[in-house]
C-alpha positions as CSV (number, residue, x, y, z in Angstrom):
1,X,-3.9,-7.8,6.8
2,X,-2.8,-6.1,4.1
3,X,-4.4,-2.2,2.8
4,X,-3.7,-1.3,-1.0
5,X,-4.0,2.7,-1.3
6,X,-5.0,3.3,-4.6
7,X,-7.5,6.2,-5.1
8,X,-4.8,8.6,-6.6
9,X,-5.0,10.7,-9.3
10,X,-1.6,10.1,-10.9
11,X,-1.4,13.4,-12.5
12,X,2.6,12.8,-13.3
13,X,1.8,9.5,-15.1
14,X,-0.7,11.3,-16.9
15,X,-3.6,8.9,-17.3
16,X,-4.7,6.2,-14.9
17,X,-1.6,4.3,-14.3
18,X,-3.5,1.9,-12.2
19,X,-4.2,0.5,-16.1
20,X,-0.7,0.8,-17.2
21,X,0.5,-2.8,-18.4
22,X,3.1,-4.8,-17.2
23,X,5.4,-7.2,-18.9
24,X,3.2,-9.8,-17.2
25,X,0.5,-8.2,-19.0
26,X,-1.7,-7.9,-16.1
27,X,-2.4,-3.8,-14.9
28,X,0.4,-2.1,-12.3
29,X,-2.9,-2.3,-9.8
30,X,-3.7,-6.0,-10.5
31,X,0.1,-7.0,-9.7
32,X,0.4,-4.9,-6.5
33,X,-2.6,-6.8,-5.4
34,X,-1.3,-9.9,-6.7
35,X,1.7,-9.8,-4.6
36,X,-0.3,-8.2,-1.7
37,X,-2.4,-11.9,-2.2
38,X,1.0,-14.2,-2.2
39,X,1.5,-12.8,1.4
40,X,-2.4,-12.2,3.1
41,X,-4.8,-13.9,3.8
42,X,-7.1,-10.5,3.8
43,X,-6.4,-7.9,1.5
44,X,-8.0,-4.6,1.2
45,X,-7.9,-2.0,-1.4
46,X,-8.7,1.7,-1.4
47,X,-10.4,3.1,-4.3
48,X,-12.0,6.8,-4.9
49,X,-15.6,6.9,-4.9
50,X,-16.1,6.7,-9.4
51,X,-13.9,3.9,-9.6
52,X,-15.3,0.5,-11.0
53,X,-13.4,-2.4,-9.6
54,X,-14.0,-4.8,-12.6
55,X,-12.6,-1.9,-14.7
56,X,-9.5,-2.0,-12.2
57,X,-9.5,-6.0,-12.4
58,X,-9.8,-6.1,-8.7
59,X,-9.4,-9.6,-8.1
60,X,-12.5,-11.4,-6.3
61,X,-10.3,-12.3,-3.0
62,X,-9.8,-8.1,-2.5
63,X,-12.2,-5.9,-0.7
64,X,-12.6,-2.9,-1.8
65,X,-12.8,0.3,0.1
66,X,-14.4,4.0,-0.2
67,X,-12.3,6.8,0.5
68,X,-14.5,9.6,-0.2
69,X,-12.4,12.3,0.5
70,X,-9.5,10.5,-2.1
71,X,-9.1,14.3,-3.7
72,X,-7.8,15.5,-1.1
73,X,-4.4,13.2,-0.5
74,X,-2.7,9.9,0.4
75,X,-3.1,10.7,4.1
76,X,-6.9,10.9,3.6
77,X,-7.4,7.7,1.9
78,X,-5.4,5.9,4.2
79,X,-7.4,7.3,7.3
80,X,-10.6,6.3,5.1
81,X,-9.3,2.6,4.6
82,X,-8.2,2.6,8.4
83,X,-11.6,3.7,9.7
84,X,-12.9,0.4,7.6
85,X,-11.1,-1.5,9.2
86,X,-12.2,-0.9,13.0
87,X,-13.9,-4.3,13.1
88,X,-11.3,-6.2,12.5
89,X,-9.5,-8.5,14.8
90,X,-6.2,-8.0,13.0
91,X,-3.4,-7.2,15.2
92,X,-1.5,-4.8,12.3
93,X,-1.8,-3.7,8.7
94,X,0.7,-4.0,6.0
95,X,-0.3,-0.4,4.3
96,X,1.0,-1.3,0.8
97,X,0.9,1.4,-2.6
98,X,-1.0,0.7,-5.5
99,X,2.0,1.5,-7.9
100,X,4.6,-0.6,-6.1
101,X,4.0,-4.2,-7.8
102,X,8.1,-5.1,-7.5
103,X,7.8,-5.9,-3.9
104,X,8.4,-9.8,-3.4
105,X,6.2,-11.6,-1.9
106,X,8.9,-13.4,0.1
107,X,9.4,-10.0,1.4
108,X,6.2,-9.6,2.4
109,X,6.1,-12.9,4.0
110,X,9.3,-11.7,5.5
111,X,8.1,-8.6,7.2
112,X,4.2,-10.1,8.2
113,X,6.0,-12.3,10.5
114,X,7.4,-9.4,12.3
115,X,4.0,-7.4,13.0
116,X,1.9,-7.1,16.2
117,X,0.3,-4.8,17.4
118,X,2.4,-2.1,19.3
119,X,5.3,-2.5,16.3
120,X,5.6,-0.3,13.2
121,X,7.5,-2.7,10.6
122,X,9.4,-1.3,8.2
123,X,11.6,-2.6,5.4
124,X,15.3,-1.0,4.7
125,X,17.0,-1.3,1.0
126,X,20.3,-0.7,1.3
127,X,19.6,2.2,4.1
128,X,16.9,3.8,2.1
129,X,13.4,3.3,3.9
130,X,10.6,1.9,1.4
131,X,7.2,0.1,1.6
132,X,4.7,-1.8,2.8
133,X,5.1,-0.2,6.4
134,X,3.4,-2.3,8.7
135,X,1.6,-0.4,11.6
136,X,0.7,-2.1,14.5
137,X,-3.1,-1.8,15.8
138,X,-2.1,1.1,18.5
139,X,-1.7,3.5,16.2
140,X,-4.6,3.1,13.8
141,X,-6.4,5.8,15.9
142,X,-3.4,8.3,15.1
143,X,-4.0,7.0,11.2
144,X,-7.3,7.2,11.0
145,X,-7.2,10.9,11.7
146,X,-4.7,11.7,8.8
147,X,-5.7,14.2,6.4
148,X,-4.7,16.2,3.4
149,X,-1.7,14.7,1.6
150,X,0.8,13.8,4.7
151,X,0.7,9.9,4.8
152,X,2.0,7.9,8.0
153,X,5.5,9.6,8.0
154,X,4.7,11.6,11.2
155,X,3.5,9.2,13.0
156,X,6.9,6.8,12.3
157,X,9.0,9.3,13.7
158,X,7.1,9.9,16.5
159,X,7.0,6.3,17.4
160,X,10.6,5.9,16.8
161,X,11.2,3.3,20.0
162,X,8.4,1.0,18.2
163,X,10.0,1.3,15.2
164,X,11.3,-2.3,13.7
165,X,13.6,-1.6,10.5
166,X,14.2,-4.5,8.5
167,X,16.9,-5.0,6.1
168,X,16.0,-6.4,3.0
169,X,17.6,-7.2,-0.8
170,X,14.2,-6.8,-2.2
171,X,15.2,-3.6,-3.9
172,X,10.7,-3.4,-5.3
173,X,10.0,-1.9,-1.6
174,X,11.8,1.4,-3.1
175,X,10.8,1.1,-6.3
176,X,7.2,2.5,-7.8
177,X,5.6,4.3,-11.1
178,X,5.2,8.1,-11.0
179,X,5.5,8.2,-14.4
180,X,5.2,6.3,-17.5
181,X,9.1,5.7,-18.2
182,X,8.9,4.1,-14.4
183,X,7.5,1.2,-16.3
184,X,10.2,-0.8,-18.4
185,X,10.0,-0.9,-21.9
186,X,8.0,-3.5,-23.4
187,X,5.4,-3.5,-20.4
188,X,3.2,-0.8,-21.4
């Protein structure tokens, strides 16, 4: 299972980069889910409560999810999209960023078959640590009590024995938008 957090503001990009156009010409949102789809068979996407998915081109295959307290950080929306997913029978979650549409879905693919559920997965480019991380389901409790800004980082490092790094050439797991001259030149 894949979670998309994307109920930022984007203040550095300074509109809703979500919308920003690729080369592709499809939205930075619309190809982070794309890719998300190449790998998942159930992909989930966390929007703040406003949003209008058909704006966002959320494609029909996504579900989308509420975080209702978005405003207040990353960490919040993922513990909102976490809480969703309580039902579920998956034995991880790839937690992937909106604004990261470079990953390949080969690398996805790649790390998916290294999840279960007392793992965290995480890719390595050239030593640097990027995204998706892929948490195994003991320690969704721990993420579905973040708050505030502070994402999953704190609960990597105190899991370091579960930790699986994975090496990887895919040099999109490091790479994302913050602002607009993140997006090559023609793609906007």
């Amino acid at each position: 299972m894949a979670l998309v957090l994307a109920a930022g503001r984007a203040r550095r990009f300074g509109s809703d980069k979500r919308l920003a156009r690729l080369a592709s010409g499809q939205t930075l949102l619309a190809a982070t889910l794309a890719r998300a789809l190449e790998a998942f068979d159930d992909v989930r996407v966390v929007l703040r409560p406003g949003d209008d998915p058909a704006n966002l081109a959320i494609d029909g295959r996504v579900r989308v999810l509420w975080a209702e307290q978005a405003d207040q950080g990353m960490g919040s929306s993922l513990a909102a999209g976490v809480r969703a997913l309580e039902q579920s029978p998956a034995p991880a979650v790839a937690v992937l960023l909106g604004d990261m549409p470079w990953v390949q879905g080969q690398t996805l693919k790649q790390l998916k078959a290294l999840c279960n559920a007392r793992q965290i997965v995480l890719p390595l480019h050239h030593g640097v640590r990027g995204h998706p991380v892929i948490f195994g389901r003991q320690f969704w409790p721990a993420l579905a009590c973040l708050q505030g800004d502070q994402g999953g980082k704190d609960i990597v490092r105190g899991a370091h024995d579960a930790c699986v790094q994975v090496p990887v050439e895919d040099a999109g797991v490091i790479r994302d938008v913050d602002q607009p001259r993140d997006i090559p030149a023609g793609s906007r």
